[in-house]
Residue, then its C-alpha position, 0 to 999 in steps of 0.5 A: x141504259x138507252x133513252x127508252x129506259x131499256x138495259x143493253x146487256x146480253x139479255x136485251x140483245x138476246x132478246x133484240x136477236x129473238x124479235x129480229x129473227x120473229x119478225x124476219x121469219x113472218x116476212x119469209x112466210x109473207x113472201x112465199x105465200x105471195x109468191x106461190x099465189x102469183x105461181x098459181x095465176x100465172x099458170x091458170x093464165x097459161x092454162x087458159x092460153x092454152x084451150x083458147x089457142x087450141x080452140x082457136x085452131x080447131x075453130x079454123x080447121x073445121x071452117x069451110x067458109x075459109x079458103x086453104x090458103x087463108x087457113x094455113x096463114x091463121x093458123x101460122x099466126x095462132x102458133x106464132x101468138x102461142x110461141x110469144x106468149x110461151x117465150x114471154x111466160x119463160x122471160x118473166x120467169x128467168x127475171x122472177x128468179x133473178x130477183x128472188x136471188x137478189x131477195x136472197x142477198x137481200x137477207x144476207x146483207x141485212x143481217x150483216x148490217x145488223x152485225x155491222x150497226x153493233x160494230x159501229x155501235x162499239x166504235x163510237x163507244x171507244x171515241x166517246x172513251x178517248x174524247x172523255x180523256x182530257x186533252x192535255x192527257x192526249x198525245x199527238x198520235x192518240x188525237x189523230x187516231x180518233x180524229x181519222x176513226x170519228x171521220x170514218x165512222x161517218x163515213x160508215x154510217x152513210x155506207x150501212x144506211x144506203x145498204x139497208x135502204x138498197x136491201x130493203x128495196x130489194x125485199x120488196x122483189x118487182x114492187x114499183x113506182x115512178x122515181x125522179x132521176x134527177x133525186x135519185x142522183x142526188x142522195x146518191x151523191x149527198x150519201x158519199x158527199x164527205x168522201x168526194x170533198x176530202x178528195x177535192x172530187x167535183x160532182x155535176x149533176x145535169x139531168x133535168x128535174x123535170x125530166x121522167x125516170x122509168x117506173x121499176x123498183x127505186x132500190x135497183x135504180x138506186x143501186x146502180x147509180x151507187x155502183x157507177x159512182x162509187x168506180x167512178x171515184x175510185x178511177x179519178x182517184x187513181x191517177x193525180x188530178x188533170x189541171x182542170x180537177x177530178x170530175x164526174x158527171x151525171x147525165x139523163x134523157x128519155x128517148x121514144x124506148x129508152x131511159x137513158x143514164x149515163x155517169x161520166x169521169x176523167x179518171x184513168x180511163x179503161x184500156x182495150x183490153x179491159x173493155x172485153x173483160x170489164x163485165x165479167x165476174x171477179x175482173x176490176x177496173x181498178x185498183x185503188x181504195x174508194x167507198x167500198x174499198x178495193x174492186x172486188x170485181x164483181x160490180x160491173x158484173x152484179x150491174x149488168x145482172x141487175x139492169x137484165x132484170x128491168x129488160x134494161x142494158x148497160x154499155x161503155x159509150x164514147x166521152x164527151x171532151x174533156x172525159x175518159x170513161x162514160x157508162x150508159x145504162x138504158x132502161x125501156x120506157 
């Protein structure tokens, strides 16, 4: 029974699944039902687009107070105002959809959470069974098993409560707000603190409180921060340790367009080779076990997708001494 007097047998997680599956399929029709309305004023703006161009042009045609030559230059400009509207209409729509295939993941990693947190849930069932055996009862393998899975098991909750905060802010599609950069990190790295302490990692966070991040979504801000880190441990993981130790290095700055973010580690660097594939889908830069376990190749790529969507751009750039590998995420201001 749980502390809201609630008995966890198959009737309360059939229960639990009904609750869940209602409340998801409230949030779907509440998205589409958003989604068909903003559908619908975007193509009336289109629409009056449209009659004010071609009223604009037939006003100019019909003129006799213009001169030839003034008339072709205005209506050049029109049709060029029209073609910009038009590609900017086509842009707008290519990100929406990005997004909505975000959305879609979205709700596929959410349920895998869910999964995930009963599995958890298990796991620490079985810790709590073999702590309650006395400990002269324990041999040496048994008390190091559960020590290795209770350090894991923490490990894993950190993991699960970052996906569920990243999928829940990709549900909430283009919602956005302004976000401190410099906290962004900060959770960030706290959330795989554990993990970088036990590999002796040290982690500098230099962007300025002070300093202004872009307005967009947080969870897609977020998320990037969390994929470049995480490659980042697993390449200062992948080779032993330079005498000045394993480092990885945030930095930001905002130029006259740009939010600048770049995350920065002296691990095993990325050869020429590696540099032309790094981006593309299925390709990892390493090969080594990290938060996330092995690449599975398409983090870059999934990256570099993401930062599309906020009109944004991704790039490796040259290291500051003494470090081997610095991304450069760039977000328009």
């Amino acid at each position: 029974m749980d502390r809201q007097g609630f008995i966890k047998n198959a009737a309360f997680y059939q229960l639990q699944a009904i609750v869940r599956g209602a409340l998801e399929g409230v949030g779907i029709i509440h998205k589409q039902a958003e989604r068909k309305e903003r559908i619908e004023k975007a193509n009336r703006s289109r629409s009056k687009l449209d009659k004010v161009a071609k009223s604009t042009l037939d006003i100019i045609q019909s003129s006799s107070s213009v001169d030839p030559s003034e008339k072709e230059e205005l209506v050049g400009e029109v049709e060029d105002l029209k073609e910009q509207a038009e590609e900017s209409v086509e842009a707008e729509r290519e990100a929406r959809k990005a997004i909505e295939s975000m959305n879609l993941l979205g709700a596929v990693s959410a349920f895998m959470s869910h999964e995930s947190s009963m599995i958890l849930d298990n796991a620490q069932e079985l810790v709590r069974h073999w702590k309650s055996i006395p400990t002269e009862e324990r041999d040496e393998k048994t008390q190091e098993v559960v020590e290795k899975t209770e350090s894991t098991i923490e490990d894993y909750k950190q993991h699960l409560g970052y996906a569920e905060n990243f999928m829940k802010g990709l549900s909430e599609g283009d919602e956005t707000e302004e976000l401190n950069p410099k906290m962004q990190v900060k959770h960030v790295v706290n959330r795989f603190e554990s993990y970088t302490k036990r590999r002796s990692i040290t982690v500098e966070n230099t962007i300025d409180f002070s300093l202004e991040g872009p307005t967009m979504n947080v969870a897609v801000y977020s998320g990037v921060v969390t994929n470049l880190f995480t490659n980042a441990i697993k390449a200062v993981s992948e080779d032993a340790a330079p005498e000045e130790g394993n480092k990885i290095r945030f930095e930001a700055e905002n130029t006259p367009d740009y939010h600048k973010l770049r995350v920065i580690d002296n691990g095993s660097g990325i050869s020429e080779d590696e540099k032309d594939k790094m981006f593309d889908p299925l390709y990892s830069t390493t090969n080594v076990e990290g938060p996330g376990s092995i690449g599975a190749g398409l983090g870059l790529y999934i990256v570099k997708n993401v930062v599309g969507t906020q009109g944004g751009e991704i790039e490796l750039v040259e290291p500051p001494e003494p470090y081997e590998t610095a991304f450069e995420v760039r977000y328009p201001r």
